[in-house]
C-alpha positions, -999 to +999 in steps of 0.1 A: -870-859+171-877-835+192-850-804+185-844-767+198-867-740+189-844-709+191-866-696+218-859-686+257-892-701+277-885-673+304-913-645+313-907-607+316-927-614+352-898-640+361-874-616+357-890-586+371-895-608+404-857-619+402-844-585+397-867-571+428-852-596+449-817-591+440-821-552+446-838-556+481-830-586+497-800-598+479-780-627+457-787-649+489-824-641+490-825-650+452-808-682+456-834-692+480-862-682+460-850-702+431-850-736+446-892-732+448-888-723+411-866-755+402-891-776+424-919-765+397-899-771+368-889-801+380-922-811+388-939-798+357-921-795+326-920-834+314-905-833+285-867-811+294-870-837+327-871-865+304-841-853+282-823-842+310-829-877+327-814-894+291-782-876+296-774-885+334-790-918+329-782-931+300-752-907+283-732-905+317-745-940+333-759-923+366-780-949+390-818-939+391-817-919+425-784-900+411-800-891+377-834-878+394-816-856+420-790-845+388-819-829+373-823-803+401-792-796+403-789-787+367-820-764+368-804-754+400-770-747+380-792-729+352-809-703+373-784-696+388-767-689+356-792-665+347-791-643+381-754-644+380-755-632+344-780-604+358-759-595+386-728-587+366-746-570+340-768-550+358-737-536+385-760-552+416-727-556+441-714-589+445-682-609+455-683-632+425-646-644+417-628-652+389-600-676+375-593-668+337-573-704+325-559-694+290-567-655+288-533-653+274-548-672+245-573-645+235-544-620+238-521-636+212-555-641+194-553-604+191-515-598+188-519-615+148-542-588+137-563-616+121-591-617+138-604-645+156-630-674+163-641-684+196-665-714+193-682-723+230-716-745+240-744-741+259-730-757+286-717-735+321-722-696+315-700-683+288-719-649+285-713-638+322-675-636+313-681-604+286-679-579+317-640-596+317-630-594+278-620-554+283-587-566+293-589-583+255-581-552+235-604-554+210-643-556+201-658-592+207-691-602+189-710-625+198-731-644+168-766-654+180-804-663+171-829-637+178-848-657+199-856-642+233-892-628+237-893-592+225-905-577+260-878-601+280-854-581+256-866-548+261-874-550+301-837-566+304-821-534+285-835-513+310-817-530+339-787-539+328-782-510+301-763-516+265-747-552+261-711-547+267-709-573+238-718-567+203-744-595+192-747-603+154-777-617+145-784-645+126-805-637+097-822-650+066-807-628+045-769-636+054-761-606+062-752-619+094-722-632+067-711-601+061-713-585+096-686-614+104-662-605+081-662-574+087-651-578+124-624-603+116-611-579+090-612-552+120-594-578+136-622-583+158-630-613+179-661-632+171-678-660+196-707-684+183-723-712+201-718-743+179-738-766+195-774-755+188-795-756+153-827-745+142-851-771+123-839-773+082-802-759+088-776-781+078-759-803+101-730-823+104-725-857+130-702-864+154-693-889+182-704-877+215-708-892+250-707-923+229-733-919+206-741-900+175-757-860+176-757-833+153-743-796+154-745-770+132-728-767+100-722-731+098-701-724+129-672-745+114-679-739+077-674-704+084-639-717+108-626-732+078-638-703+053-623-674+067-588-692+078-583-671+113-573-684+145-597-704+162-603-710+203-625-727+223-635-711+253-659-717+281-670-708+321-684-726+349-695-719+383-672-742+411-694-724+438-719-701+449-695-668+445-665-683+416-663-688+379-640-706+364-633-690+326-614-715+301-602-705+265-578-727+246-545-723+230-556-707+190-552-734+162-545-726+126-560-750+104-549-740+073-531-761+072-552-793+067-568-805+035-599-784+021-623-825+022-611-830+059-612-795+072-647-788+085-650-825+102-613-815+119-625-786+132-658-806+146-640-831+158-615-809+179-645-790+196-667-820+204-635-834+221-632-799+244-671-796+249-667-836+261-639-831+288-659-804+300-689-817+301-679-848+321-656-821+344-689-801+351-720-824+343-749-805+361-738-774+334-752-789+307-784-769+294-796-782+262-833-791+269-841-814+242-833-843+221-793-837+212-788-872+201-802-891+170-827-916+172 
């Protein structure tokens, strides 16, 4: 089966042309550009085509035609998730909009001095809503594999300037562990993506689209170790200039029994990531084999 290999297959040169364009000519300009790109990909990179064409085809039951033109859209979708995400970080002016559905959550999140867990997906553009999460009073974290190319890194730090998040890093060692707890103590907000997993981590199955696929273990072993509030929250584009941010109403699971605790928490989030993801199906961007054989 082929899985995800915790590693972006962007260039420093792709971004340095991206960032050119959106400081002469413009987010129009760069839009433009961008459909040649998605042509290539489309054309060229088989084997995220052919996983891509499984989910419209056979996950969501699109005709041929519909599944074919699907795929360019999505890599449409997900370069334009990455300018975006330039674009706000980097302070290039723009008239992007906004509609926060459930902010409120994240602020009674807050009010329990308990810290918090916000579980999202790879699915719309969670990370282009940090430049919002001032209004949250408090830190937010964001737990993550080091797995962009080095030089990508360091040539994006120079444009946009310090994250306005704080990224934990997942590490070997666990201390990645530790760096969590000591947020939630601080009453901190922490975000992971629980959708993603490195070959040899440990996994747990769930229902999804109608078939079986795997997530991580750790995101909701962690949910169920620490006993804080947990949200689910996400944000998708509805057109060329509006996001639409969505975090749901905090759950306490303390409640339920220590054997059913981590599957409860699973199931809850694969039921959120599936209404969105048949709400906003081009703004699904995991490129490989989610389901198993």
């Amino acid at each position: 089966m082929q899985s995800w290999q915790g590693k972006s297959k962007a260039t420093p040169l792709g971004y340095k042309i991206f960032v050119l364009i959106l400081k002469k000519f413009g987010l129009p300009t760069a839009y433009f550009v961008l459909r040649f790109v998605v042509i290539h990909y489309l054309l060229f990179s088989y084997k995220t085509s052919t996983f891509s064409f499984h989910y419209f085809h056979y996950k969501l039951k699109y005709g041929m035609l519909k599944s074919l033109y699907s795929i360019y859209q999505n890599y449409y979708f997900f370069g334009q998730s990455i300018i975006d995400k330039v674009v706000m970080m980097s302070g290039i002016p723009n008239k992007f909009t906004f509609h926060f559905d459930g902010e409120e959550n994240l602020i009674d999140i807050v009010a329990l001095k308990k810290g918090g867990l916000l579980l999202s997906a790879h699915i719309g553009n969670w990370e282009i809503a940090g430049h919002l999460l001032h209004r949250i009073k408090t830190k937010i974290n964001v737990v993550m594999y080091d797995g962009e190319h080095e030089k990508i890194k360091n040539y994006m730090e120079t444009v946009t300037g310090k994250r306005q998040l704080n990224v934990i890093v997942i590490k070997n060692d666990l201390s990645h562990i530790f760096a969590i707890n000591e947020a939630l103590k601080n009453n901190e907000l922490v975000c992971i993506h629980a959708d993603r997993f490195l070959p040899g981590n440990k996994t747990i199955s769930n229902n999804f689209l109608s078939d079986q696929a795997q997530f991580p273990a750790g995101p909701f072993i962690l949910a169920a170790k620490f006993k804080v509030p947990v949200s689910f929250v996400f944000a998708f584009k509805e057109t060329n200039k509006h996001y639409h941010l969505y975090s749901t109403k905090p759950k306490d699971y303390s409640t339920v029994g220590k054997e059913k605790l981590t599957q409860t928490i699973l199931n809850d989030f694969v039921n959120e990531i599936e209404n969105k993801v048949k709400k906003y199906p081009l703004q699904w961007f995991n490129y490989y084999d989610f389901w198993i054989k």
